[in-house]
C-alpha positions as YAML, in Angstrom:
chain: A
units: angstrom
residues:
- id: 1
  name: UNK
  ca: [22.25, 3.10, 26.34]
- id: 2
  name: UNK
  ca: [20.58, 2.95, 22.75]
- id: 3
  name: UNK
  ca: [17.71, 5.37, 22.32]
- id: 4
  name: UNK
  ca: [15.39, 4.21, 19.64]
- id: 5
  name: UNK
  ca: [13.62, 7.07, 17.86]
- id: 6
  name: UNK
  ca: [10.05, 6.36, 17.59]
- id: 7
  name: UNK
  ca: [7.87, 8.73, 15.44]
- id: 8
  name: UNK
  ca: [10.35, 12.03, 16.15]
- id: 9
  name: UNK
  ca: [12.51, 11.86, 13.21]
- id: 10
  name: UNK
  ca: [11.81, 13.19, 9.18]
- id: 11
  name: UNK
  ca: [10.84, 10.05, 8.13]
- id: 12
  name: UNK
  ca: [10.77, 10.81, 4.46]
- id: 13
  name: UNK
  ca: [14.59, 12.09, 5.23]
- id: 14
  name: UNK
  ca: [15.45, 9.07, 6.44]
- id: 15
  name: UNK
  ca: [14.38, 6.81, 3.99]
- id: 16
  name: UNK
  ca: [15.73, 7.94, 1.14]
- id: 17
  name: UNK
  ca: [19.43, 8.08, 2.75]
- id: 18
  name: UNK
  ca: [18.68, 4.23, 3.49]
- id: 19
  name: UNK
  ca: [21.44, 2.63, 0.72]
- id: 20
  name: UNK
  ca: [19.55, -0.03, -1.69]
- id: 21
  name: UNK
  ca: [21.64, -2.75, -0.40]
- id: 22
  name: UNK
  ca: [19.75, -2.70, 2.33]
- id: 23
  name: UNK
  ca: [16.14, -2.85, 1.08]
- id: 24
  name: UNK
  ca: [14.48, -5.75, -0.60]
- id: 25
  name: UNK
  ca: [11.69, -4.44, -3.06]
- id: 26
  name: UNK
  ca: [8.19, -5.79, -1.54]
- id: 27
  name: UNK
  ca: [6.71, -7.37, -4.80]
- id: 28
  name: UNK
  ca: [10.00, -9.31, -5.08]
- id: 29
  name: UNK
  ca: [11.67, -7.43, -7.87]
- id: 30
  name: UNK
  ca: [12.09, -3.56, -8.19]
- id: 31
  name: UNK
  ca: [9.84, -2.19, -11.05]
- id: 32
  name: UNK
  ca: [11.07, -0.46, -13.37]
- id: 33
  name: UNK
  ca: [9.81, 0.37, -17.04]
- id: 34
  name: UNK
  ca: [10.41, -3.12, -18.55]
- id: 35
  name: UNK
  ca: [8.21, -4.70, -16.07]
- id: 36
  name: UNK
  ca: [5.49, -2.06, -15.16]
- id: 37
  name: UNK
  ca: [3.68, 1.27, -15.84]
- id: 38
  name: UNK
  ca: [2.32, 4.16, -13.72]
- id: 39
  name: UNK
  ca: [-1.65, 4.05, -13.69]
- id: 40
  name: UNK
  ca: [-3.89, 7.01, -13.14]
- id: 41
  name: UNK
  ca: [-7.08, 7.28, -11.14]
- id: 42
  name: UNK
  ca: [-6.53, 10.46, -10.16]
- id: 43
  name: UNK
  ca: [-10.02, 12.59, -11.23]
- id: 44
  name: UNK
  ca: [-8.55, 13.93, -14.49]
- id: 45
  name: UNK
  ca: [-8.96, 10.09, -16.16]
- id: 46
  name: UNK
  ca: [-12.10, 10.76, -18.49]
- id: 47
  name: UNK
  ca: [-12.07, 6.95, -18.92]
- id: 48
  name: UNK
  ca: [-13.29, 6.80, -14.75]
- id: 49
  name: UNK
  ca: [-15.87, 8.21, -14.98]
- id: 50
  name: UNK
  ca: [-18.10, 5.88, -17.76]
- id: 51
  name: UNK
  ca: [-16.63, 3.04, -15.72]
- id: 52
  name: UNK
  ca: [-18.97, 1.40, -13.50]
- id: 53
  name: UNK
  ca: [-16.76, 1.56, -10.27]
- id: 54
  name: UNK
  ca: [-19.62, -0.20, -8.23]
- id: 55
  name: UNK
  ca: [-18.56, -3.33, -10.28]
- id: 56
  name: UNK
  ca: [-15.85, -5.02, -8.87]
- id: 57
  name: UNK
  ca: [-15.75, -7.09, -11.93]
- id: 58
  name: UNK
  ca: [-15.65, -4.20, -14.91]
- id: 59
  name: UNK
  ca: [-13.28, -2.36, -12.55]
- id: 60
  name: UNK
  ca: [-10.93, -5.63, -12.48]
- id: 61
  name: UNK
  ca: [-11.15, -5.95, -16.73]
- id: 62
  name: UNK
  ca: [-10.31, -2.46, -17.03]
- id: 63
  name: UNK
  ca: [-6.89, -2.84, -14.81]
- id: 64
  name: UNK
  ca: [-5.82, -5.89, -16.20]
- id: 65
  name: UNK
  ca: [-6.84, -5.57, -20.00]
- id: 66
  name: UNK
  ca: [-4.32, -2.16, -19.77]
- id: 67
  name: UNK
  ca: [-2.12, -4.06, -18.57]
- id: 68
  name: UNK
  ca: [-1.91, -6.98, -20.90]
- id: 69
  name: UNK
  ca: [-2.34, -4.45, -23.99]
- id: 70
  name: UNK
  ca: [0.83, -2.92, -22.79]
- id: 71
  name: UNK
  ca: [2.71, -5.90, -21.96]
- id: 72
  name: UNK
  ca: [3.28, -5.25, -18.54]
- id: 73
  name: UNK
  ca: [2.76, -7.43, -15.36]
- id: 74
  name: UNK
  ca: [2.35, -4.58, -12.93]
- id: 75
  name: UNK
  ca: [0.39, -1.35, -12.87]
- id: 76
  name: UNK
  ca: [1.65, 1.14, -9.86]
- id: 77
  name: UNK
  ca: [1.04, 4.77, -8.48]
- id: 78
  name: UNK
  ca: [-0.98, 6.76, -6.32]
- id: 79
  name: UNK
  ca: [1.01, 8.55, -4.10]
- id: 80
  name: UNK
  ca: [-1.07, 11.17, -3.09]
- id: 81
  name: UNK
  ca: [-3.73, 11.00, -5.96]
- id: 82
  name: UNK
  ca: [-7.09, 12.39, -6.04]
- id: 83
  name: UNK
  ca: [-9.14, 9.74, -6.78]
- id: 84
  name: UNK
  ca: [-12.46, 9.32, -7.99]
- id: 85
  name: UNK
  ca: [-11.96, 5.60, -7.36]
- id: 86
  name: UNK
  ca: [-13.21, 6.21, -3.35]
- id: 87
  name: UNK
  ca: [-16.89, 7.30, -4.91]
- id: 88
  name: UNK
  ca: [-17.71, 3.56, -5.48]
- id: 89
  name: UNK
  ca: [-18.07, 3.16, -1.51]
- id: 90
  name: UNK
  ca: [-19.99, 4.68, 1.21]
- id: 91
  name: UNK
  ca: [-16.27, 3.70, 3.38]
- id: 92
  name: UNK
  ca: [-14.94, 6.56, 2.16]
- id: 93
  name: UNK
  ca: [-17.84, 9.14, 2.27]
- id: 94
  name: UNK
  ca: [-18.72, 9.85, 6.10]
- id: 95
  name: UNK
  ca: [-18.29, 13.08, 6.90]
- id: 96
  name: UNK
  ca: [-16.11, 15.41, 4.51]
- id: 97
  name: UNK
  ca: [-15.43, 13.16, 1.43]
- id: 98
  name: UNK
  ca: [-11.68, 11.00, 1.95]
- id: 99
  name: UNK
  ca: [-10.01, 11.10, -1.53]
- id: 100
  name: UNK
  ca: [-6.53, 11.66, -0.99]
- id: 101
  name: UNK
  ca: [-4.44, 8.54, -1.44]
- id: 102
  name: UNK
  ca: [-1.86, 8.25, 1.24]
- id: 103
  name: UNK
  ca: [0.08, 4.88, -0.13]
- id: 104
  name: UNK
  ca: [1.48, 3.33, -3.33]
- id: 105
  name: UNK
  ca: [-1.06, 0.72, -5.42]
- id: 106
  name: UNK
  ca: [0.45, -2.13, -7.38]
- id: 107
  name: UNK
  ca: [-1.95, -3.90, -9.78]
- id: 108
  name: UNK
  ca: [-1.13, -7.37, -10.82]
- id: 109
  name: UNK
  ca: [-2.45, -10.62, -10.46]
- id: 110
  name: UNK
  ca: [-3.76, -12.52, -7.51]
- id: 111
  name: UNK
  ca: [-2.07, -14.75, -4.88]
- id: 112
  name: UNK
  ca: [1.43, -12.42, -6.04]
- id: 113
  name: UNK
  ca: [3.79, -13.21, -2.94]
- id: 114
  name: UNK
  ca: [5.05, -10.04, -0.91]
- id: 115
  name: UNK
  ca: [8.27, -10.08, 0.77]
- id: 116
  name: UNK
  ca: [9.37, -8.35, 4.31]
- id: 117
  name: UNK
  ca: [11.80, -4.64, 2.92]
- id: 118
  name: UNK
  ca: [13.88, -5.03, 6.18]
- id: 119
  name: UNK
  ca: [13.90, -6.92, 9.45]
- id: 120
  name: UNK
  ca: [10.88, -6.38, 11.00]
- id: 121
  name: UNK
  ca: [8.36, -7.84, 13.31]
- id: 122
  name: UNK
  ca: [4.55, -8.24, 12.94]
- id: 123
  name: UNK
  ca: [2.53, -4.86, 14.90]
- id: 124
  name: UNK
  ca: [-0.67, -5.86, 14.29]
- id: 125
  name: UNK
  ca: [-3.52, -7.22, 11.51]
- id: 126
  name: UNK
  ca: [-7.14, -7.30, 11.13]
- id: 127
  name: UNK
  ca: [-9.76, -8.44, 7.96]
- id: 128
  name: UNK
  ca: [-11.18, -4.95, 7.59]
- id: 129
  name: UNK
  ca: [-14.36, -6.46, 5.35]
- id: 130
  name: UNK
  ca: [-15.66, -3.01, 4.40]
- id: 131
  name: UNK
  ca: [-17.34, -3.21, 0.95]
- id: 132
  name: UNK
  ca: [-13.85, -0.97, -0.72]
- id: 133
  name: UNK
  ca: [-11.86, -1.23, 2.53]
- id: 134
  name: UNK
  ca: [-8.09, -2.89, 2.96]
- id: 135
  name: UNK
  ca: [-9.45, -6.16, 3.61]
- id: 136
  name: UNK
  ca: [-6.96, -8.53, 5.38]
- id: 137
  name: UNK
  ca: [-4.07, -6.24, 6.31]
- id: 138
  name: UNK
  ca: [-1.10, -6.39, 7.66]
- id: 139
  name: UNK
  ca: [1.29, -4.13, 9.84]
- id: 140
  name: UNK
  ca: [4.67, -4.67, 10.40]
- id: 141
  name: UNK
  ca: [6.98, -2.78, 12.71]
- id: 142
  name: UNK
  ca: [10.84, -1.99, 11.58]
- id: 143
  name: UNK
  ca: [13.72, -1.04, 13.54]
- id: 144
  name: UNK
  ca: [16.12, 0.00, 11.09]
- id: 145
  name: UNK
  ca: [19.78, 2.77, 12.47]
- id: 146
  name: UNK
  ca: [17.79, 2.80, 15.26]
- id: 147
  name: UNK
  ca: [14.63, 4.41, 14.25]
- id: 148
  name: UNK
  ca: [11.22, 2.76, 14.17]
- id: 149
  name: UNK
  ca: [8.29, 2.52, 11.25]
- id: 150
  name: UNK
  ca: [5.82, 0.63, 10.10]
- id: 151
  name: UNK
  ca: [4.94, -0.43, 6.91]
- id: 152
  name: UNK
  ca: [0.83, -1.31, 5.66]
- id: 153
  name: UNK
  ca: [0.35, -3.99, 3.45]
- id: 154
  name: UNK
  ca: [-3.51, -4.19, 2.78]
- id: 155
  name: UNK
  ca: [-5.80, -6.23, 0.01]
- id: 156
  name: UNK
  ca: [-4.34, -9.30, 1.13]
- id: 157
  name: UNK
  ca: [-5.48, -12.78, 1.06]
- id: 158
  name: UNK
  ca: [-7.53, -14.31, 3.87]
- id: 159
  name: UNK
  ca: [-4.64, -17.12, 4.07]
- id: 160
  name: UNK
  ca: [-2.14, -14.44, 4.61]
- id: 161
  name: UNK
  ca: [-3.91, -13.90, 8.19]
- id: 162
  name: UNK
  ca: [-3.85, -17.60, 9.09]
- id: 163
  name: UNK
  ca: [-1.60, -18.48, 11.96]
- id: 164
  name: UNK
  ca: [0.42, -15.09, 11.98]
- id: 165
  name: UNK
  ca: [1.01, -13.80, 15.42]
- id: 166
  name: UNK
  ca: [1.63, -10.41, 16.66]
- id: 167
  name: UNK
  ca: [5.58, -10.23, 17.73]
- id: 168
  name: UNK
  ca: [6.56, -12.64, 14.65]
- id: 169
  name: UNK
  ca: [9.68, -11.80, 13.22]
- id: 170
  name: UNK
  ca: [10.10, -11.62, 9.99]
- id: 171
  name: UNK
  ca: [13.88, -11.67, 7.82]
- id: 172
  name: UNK
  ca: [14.42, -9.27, 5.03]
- id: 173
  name: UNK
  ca: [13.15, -10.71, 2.14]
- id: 174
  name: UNK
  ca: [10.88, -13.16, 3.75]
- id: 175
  name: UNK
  ca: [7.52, -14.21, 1.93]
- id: 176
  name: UNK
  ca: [4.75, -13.67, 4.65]
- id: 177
  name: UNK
  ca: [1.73, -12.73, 2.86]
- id: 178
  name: UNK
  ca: [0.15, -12.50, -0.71]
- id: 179
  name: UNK
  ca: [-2.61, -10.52, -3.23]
- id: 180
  name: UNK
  ca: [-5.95, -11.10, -2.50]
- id: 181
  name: UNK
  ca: [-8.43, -11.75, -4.64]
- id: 182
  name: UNK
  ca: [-11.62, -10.32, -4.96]
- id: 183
  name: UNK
  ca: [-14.16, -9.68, -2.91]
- id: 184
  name: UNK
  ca: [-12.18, -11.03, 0.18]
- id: 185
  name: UNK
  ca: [-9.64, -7.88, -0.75]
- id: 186
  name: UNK
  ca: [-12.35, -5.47, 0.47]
- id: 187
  name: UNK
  ca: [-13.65, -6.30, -3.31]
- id: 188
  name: UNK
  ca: [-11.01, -4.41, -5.50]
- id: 189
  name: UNK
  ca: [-9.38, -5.55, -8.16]
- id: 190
  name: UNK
  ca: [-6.27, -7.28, -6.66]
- id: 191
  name: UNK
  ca: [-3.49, -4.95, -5.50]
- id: 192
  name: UNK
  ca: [-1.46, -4.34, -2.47]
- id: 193
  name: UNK
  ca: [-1.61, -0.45, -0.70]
- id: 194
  name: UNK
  ca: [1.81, -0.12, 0.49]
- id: 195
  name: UNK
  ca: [1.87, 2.97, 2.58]
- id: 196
  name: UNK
  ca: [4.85, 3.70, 5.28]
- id: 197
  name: UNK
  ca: [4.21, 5.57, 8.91]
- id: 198
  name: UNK
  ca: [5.94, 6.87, 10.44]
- id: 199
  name: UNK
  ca: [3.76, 6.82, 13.74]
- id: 200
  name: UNK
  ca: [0.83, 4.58, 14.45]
- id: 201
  name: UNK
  ca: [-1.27, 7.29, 16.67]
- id: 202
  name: UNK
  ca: [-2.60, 4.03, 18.42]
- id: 203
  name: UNK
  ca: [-3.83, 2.47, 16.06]
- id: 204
  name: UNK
  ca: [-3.53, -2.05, 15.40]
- id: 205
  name: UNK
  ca: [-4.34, -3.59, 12.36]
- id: 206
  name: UNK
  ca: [-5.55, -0.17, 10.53]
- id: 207
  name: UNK
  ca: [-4.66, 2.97, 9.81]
- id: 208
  name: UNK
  ca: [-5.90, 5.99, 7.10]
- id: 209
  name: UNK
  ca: [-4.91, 5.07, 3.66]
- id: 210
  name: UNK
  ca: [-6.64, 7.69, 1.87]
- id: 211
  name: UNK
  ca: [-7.34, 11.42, 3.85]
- id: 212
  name: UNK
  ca: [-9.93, 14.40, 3.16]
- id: 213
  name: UNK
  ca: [-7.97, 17.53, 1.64]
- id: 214
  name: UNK
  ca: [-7.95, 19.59, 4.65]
- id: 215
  name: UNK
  ca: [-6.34, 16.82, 6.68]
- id: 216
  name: UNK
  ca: [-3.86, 16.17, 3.71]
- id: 217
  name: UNK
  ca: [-0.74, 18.39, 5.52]
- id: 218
  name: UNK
  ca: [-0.78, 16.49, 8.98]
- id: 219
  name: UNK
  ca: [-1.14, 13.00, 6.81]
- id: 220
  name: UNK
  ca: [1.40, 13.51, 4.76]
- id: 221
  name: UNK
  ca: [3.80, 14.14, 7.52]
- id: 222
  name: UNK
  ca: [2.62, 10.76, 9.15]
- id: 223
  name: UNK
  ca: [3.03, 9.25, 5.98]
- id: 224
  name: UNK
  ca: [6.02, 9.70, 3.38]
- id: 225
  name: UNK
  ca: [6.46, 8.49, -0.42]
- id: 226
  name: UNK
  ca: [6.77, 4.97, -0.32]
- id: 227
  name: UNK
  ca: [8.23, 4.26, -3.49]
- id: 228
  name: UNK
  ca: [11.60, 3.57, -1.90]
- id: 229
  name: UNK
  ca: [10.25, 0.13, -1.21]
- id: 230
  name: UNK
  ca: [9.26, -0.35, -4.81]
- id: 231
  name: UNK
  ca: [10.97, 1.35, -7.48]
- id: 232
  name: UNK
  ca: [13.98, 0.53, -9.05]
- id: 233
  name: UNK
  ca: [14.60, 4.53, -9.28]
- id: 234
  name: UNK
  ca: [13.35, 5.30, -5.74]
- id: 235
  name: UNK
  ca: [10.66, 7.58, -6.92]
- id: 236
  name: UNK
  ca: [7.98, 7.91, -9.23]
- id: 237
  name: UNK
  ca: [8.50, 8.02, -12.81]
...
């Protein structure tokens, strides 16, 4: 009888023994340095902090005019940044201040098509219309050597939402959602957080994309470096 692991495994372990081959990169491509750069909005960018964050718009012109000055179509990063970014909403500020960023952002433009990394079938989604929160998100559930995870796609469109079903199954490589625009993106500058699990504690259509500090150790165990899904190295540059 096949025992499928679910949550009790080194998650982070296992992904990054997982052979390309087998993956297809989420935006569609893998980035790489031709086609994208690594953006900071960690606390040490002086440039943050004269930026009116509570702006959707002047937050969106100063993503995307970096990126076009540079020539690149996507901006990505974020794995565990401290962010200033969270000050621009009360979402993030209940209780001990969440700053810790517990996915992978990529920047580029709206309505960008995102594509299923392996077989997988649809856990769960929700419009989480916070003023800064995911938005329409999406949660899908993969059984992969027989272990199970779940990846968060969040930022989405509305349309994404529209007739999915919890239990869908999805191919690897299949389209089944897209970028948001703003505000219906939980009014961000249009991105997807990407962020892996390893166990969903519970949780449907959410889960914690950014953490305080002092819950930073349990999180991170919970939730490993995505980047496998993205880069064309496997890791951050």
């Amino acid at each position: 009888m096949r025992v499928i692991a679910h949550g009790s495994f080194v998650l982070s372990e296992f992904l990054m023994n997982i052979d390309s081959k087998y993956i297809f990169p989420i935006m569609g491509k893998w980035l790489n340095e031709k086609n994208s750069l690594l953006l900071d909005f960690s606390n040490q960018n002086a440039e943050l902090r004269v930026l009116d964050l509570q702006s959707t718009s002047s937050f969106n012109d100063y993503v995307f005019d970096f990126l076009k000055q540079k020539g690149k179509q996507y901006g990505h990063g974020g794995y565990l940044e401290n962010r200033m970014i969270y000050q621009r909403s009360t979402h993030f500020q209940q209780g001990e201040s969440r700053c810790m960023h517990l996915g992978v952002d990529v920047w580029c433009e709206a309505f960008h098509s995102l594509y299923a990394p392996l077989d997988a079938k649809v856990h769960s989604f929700a419009n989480n219309n916070n003023f800064g929160d995911y938005g329409p998100t999406i949660i899908l559930e993969h059984e992969f050597e027989d272990k199970v995870f779940y990846t968060l796609y969040g930022h989405l469109s509305l349309a994404s939402l529209e007739n999915l079903k919890i239990g869908d199954n999805l191919k690897k490589g299949q389209k089944f959602s897209e970028l948001g625009p703003f505000p219906e993106n939980g009014d961000w500058p249009p991105h997807v957080h990407f962020q892996v699990i390893s166990d969903m504690l519970s949780k449907s259509g959410d889960f914690p994309g950014v953490c305080a500090p002092s819950e930073l150790e349990h999180f991170i165990k919970l939730c490993p470096d995505p980047n496998r899904f993205l880069l064309e190295t496997g890791k951050a540059n």
